[in-house]
Structure formats: structure tokens, C-alpha cells
C-alpha positions as CSV (number, residue, x, y, z in Angstrom):
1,X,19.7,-119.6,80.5
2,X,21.7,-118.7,83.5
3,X,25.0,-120.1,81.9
4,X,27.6,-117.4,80.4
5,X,30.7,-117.7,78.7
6,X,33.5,-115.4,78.3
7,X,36.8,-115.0,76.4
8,X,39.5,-112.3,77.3
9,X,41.6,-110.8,75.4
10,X,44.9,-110.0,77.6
11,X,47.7,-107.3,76.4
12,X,50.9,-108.6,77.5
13,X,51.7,-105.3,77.9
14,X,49.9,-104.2,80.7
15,X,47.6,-106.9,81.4
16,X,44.6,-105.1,80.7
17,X,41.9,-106.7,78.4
18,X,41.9,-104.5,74.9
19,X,38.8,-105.5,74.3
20,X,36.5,-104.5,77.2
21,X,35.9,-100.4,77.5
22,X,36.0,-100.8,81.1
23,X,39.2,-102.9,81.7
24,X,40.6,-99.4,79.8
25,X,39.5,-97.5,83.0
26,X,41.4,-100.0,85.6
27,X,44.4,-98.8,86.7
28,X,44.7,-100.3,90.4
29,X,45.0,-103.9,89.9
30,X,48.8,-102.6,88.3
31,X,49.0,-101.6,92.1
32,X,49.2,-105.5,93.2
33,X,52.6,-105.9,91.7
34,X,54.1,-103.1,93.6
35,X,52.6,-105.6,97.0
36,X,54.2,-108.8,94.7
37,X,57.6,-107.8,94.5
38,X,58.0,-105.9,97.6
39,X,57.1,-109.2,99.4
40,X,59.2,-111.6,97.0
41,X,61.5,-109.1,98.3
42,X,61.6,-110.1,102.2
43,X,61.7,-113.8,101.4
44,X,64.3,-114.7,103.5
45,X,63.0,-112.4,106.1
46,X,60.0,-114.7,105.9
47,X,61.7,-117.6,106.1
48,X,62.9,-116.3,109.7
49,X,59.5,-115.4,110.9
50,X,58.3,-118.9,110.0
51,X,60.8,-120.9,111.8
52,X,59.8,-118.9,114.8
53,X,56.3,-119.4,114.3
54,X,56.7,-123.1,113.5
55,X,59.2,-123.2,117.0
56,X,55.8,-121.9,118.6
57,X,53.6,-124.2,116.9
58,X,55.6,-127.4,117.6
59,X,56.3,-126.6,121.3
60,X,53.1,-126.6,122.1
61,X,53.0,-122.5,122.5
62,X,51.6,-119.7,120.9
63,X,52.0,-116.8,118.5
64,X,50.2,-113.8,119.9
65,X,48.8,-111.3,117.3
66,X,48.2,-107.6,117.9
67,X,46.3,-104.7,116.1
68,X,44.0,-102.0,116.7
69,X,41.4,-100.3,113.9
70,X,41.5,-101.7,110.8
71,X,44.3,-103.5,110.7
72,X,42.4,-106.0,113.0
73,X,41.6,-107.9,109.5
74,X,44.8,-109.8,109.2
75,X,44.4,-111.3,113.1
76,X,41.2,-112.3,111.4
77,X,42.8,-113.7,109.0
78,X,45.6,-115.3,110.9
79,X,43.0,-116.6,114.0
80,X,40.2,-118.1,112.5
81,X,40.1,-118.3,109.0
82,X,39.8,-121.5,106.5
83,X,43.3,-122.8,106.1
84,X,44.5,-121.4,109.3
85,X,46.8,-123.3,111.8
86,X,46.5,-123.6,115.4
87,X,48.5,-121.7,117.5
88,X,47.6,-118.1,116.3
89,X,45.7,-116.1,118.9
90,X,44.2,-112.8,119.2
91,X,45.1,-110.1,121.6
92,X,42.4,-107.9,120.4
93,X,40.8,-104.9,122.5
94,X,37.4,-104.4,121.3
95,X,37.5,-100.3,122.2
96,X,40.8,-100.4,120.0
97,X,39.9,-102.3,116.9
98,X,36.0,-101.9,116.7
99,X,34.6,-99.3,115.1
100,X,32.1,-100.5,112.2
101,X,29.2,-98.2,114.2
102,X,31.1,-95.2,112.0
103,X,29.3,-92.8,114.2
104,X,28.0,-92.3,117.3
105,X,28.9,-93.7,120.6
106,X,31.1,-96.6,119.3
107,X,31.6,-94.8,116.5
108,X,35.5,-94.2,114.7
109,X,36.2,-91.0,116.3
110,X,36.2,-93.1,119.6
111,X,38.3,-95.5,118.6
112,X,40.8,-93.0,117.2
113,X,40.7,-91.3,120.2
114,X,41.4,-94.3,122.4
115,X,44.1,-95.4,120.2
116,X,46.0,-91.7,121.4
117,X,45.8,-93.0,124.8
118,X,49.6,-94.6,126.2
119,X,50.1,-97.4,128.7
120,X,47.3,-100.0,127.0
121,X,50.2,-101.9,126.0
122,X,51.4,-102.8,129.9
123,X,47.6,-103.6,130.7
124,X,46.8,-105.7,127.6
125,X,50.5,-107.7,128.2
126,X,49.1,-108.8,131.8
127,X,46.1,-110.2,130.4
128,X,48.2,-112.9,128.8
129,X,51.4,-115.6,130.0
130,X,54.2,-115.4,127.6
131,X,56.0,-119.2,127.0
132,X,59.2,-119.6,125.9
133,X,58.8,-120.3,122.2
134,X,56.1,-118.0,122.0
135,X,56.3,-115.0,119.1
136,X,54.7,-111.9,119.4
137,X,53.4,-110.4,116.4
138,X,51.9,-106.2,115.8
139,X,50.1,-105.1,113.0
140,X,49.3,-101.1,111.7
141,X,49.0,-100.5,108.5
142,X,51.1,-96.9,109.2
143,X,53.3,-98.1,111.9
144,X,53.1,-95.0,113.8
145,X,49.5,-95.2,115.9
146,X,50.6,-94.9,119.5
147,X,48.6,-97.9,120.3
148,X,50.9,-100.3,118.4
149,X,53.9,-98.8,119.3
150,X,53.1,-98.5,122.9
151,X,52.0,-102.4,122.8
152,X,55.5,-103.5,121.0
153,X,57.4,-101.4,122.9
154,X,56.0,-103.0,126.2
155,X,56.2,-106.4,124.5
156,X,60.0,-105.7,123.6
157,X,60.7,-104.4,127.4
158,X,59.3,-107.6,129.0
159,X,59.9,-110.2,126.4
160,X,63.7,-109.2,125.4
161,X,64.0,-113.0,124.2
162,X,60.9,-113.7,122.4
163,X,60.5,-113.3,118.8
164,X,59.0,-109.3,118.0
165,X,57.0,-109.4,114.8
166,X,56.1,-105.9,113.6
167,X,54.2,-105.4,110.1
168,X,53.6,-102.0,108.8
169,X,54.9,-99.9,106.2
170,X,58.5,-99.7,105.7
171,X,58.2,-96.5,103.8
172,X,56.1,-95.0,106.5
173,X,57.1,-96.2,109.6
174,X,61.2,-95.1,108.9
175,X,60.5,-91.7,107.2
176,X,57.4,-90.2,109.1
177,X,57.4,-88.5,112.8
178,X,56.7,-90.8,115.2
179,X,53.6,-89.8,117.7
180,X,54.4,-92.2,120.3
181,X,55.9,-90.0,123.2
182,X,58.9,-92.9,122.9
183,X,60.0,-90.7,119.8
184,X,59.7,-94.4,117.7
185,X,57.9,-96.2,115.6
186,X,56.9,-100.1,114.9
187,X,60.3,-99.7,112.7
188,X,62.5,-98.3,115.3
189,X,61.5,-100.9,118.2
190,X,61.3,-103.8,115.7
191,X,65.1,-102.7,114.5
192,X,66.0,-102.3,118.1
193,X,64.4,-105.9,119.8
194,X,67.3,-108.5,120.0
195,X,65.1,-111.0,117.9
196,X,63.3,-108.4,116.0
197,X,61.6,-108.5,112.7
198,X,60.5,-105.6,110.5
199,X,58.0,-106.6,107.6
200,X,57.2,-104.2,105.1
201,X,53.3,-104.4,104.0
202,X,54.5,-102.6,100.8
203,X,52.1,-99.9,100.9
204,X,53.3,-96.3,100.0
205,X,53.3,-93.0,102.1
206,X,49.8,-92.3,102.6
207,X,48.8,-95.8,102.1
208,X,46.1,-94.4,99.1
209,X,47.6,-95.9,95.7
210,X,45.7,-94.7,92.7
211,X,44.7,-91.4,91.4
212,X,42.0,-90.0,89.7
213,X,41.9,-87.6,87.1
214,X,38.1,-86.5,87.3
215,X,36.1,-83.9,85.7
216,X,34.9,-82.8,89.5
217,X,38.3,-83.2,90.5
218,X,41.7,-85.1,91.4
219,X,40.9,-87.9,93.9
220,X,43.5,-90.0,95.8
221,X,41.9,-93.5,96.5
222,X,43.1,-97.2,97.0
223,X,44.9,-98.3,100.5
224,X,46.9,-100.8,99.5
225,X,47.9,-101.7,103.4
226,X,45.4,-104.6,103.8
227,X,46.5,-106.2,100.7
228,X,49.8,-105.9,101.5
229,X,49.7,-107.1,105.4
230,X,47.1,-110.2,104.3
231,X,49.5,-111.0,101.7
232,X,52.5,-111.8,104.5
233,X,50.2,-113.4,106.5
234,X,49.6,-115.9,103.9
235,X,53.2,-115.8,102.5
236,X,54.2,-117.2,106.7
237,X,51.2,-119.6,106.6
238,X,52.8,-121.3,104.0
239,X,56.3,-120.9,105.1
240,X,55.3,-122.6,108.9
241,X,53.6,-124.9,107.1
242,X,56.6,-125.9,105.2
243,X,59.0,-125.7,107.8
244,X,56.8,-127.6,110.1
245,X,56.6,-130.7,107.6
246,X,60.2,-130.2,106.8
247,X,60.5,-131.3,110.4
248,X,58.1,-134.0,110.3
249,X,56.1,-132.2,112.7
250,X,52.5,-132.4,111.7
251,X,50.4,-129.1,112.3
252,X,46.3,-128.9,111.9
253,X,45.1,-126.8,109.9
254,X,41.5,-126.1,109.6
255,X,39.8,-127.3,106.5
256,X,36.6,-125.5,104.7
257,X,33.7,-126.5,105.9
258,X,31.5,-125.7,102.9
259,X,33.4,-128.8,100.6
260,X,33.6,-131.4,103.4
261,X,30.6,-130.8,105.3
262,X,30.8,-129.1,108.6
263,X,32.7,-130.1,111.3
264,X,35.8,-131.6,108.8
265,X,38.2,-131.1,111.4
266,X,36.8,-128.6,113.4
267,X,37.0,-131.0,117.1
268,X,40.5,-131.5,116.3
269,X,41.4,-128.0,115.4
270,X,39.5,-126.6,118.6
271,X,40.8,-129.0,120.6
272,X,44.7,-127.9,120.1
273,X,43.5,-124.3,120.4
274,X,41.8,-124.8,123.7
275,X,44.9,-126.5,125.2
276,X,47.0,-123.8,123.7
277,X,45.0,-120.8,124.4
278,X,44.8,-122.2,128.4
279,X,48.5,-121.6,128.7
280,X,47.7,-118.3,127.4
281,X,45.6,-117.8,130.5
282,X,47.7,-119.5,133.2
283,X,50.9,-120.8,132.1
284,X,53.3,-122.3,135.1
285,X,56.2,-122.3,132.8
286,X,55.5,-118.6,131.8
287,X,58.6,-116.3,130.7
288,X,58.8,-113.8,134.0
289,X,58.1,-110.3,132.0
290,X,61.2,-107.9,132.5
291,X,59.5,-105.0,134.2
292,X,61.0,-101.7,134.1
């Protein structure tokens, strides 16, 4: 009772198990490989990015992490998340990137509409001291929303020598309008920052992946953005970790808490983000922003 056992039967062909009816339906876990080899793709790229990040890490500084609406998963995932090293921190406005109400006053239409609105980016930036070896990283899963832009296009003004992270879709972010009044998108302002880095999330136009030939109708479904973006994130987790121990530097990374018992490492790990995140909030040594 309780206990079951399984065998699958996997075509080599397609991957799909010919012996389960349903695996027959399946057609979206073929989407993962399109996310697979676009980011095998942008290895060396990631390489890059993770020797900044491990600079930032090793000095003692930080790697700030942007996003508004959904894309606010991956800072999640980079921030505080099982496996995650210190130095990551959130710059995270809760009208930008909180809208799990759906409706009503904090609802998504708000959020949308908030996310329209230019010159967050300046106001965010002063609520944080850039260091030195700091990187700054911005996520959107379109790279278009004139919240991103407008925060890595202020972070790129006042932070000309700092590293500019920007992840997004390659496909979308170089081929659609922009609707930043700039006339750019995350691609543009990542291409154009001296120490700029473009990551492609691997997600096509429109981000929906899979369709559906139904009896009611055809249906477009599937974003494959968050897959994607959480996909790099872990990719440069593992590449700073690398690099770091390639340097005989050694990070902390936070362990799970549900096979050691709680608290593993947690003092440690809070303890090195308390003593970063302060610099965050008054840094002497702080970059001097560029203003315009």
C-alpha cells in the first residue's frame, strides 16, 4: 500500500514515452531544448558575467538585481533561495513587481500601469550606494517594459564602469518597437554600456511556445521566459561558484534546511549579507553616480 513502481518506455526519437496515451499529448517539454541550446550557446558570455559577479563577491560588494512583474521570480531565485550565494540583493519595488491580488486595488492592471510610468529608475538608483566591484543586473522577460529600460538606462548613465547585466529576450528585445521614450530596449543599452552584457532568456516572440490544435479552437500557450531566465541564473551560480574556488576564494552558500536541520548555515550566510547589504545602505567608498 502506498508504494508504486513505474517503468518508462522512452523513444529515442522524441523522447516521449510510447507507452503512456498521455505522454502522446505532450508537446512542450520539446520546448526546453530550444532554452538548452540557446544557453549552451552564450557560454562564454557566462563565463564573463561570472567573473564579474565573483569580483563582486570576493571584494566584499554586491550584485544588485532588478525586475518588475513577473520577472521578479528569478531575483527570488538569485536572493534567497537554497543553494544561493551571498552577495545577490534585491532592488525590488513592491508597486512594480506585486501583483498576485489579480484584481482590484493591487491588482495587475495597477502594476502595468505603474510600470508605463518613466523616471522610477533615477529614484530606485538613490535608494542604494554603488561600490566599485559591484554588478548591476535587469531582468524582463520582453525587454521592452519602460520600467526596465528606464532603470538600466539610469544604471548605465551613472555607473558607466560597473558591470550592466541585462536578461531578456534576444529575439524580442532587438526586433520589436521599443516603448521607452529613449527609443531603446534592454538590448540596445546593454550593447551600448562600456561593460555591457546582453543575455538571451531564449524565449521566442511572444514568449507563448506551444500551440493547440483544439476542437473549440487554436490556443497559443506556454511562456517559456521564466524557464529560460531561471535557467542563466543557475548557469552564473555555478560559474561564480567555479570561478570563485578557482581563486581559492571561498563563498557561502546557503545550504537546505530541510536535510541538515534548520539553521545549517543560516548565521553565517546572514551574517555576510548583513555586512554586505549595509554598504548597500551607506557605503563611504561608494562609486560617485555620473549625473546627467
Amino acid at each position: 500500500m502506498g508504494q508504486h513502481t513505474f517503468s518508462l518506455s522512452i523513444s529515442p526519437m522524441n523522447g516521449k514515452d510510447s507507452t503512456n496515451p498521455a505522454a502522446s499529448l505532450l508537446t512542450f517539454p520539446n520546448q526546453l531544448n530550444r532554452v538548452r541550446d540557446g544557453v549552451f550557446a552564450q557560454a562564454e558570455r557566462l563565463q564573463m558575467v561570472a567573473s564579474h559577479y565573483a569580483d563582486a563577491i570576493q571584494n566584499g560588494g554586491i550584485i544588485h538585481v532588478y525586475a518588475n512583474g513577473h520577472s521578479r521570480v528569478s531575483v527570488e531565485e538569485m536572493v534567497v533561495r537554497m543553494g544561493a550565494l551571498t552577495g545577490f540583493r534585491a532592488l525590488l519595488s513592491h508597486a512594480l513587481s506585486n501583483f498576485t491580488d489579480v484584481v482590484g486595488p493591487d491588482g495587475l492592471r495597477l502594476c502595468q500601469a505603474i510600470e508605463k510610468v518613466e523616471g522610477l529608475g533615477a529614484i530606485l538608483l538613490e535608494e542604494a550606494d554603488i561600490g566599485q566591484h559591484d554588478v548591476l543586473i535587469v531582468i524582463s522577460a520582453t525587454g521592452q517594459t519602460q520600467a526596465a529600460v528606464d532603470f538600466a538606462l539610469e544604471a548605465s548613465q551613472r555607473y558607466p564602469d560597473n558591470p550592466l547585466v541585462c536578461i531578456a529576450s534576444l529575439e524580442q528585445a532587438s526586433q520589436a518597437l521599443p516603448k521607452h521614450s529613449c527609443g531603446k530596449t534592454l538590448y540596445h543599452i546593454a550593447n551600448g554600456h562600456p561593460r555591457g552584457y546582453f543575455l538571451d532568456n531564449c524565449m521566442p516572440m511572444g514568449d507563448l511556445s506551444t500551440t493547440v490544435e483544439g476542437k473549440t479552437g487554436t490556443y497559443v500557450l506556454c511562456p517559456l521566459s521564466s524557464i529560460g531566465a531561471l535557467t542563466l541564473v543557475q548557469c552564473l551560480n555555478e560559474l561564480t561558484l567555479r570561478e570563485l574556488d578557482q581563486r581559492g576564494f571561498k563563498p557561502i552558500v546557503l545550504q537546505n534546511m530541510h536535510l541538515g536541520g534548520y539553521g545549517v548555515n543560516y548565521d553565517e550566510w546572514l551574517a555576510d549579507q548583513r555586512q554586505r547589504y549595509a554598504k548597500a545602505a551607506h557605503n563611504p567608498n561608494a562609486v560617485r553616480p555620473r549625473m546627467k
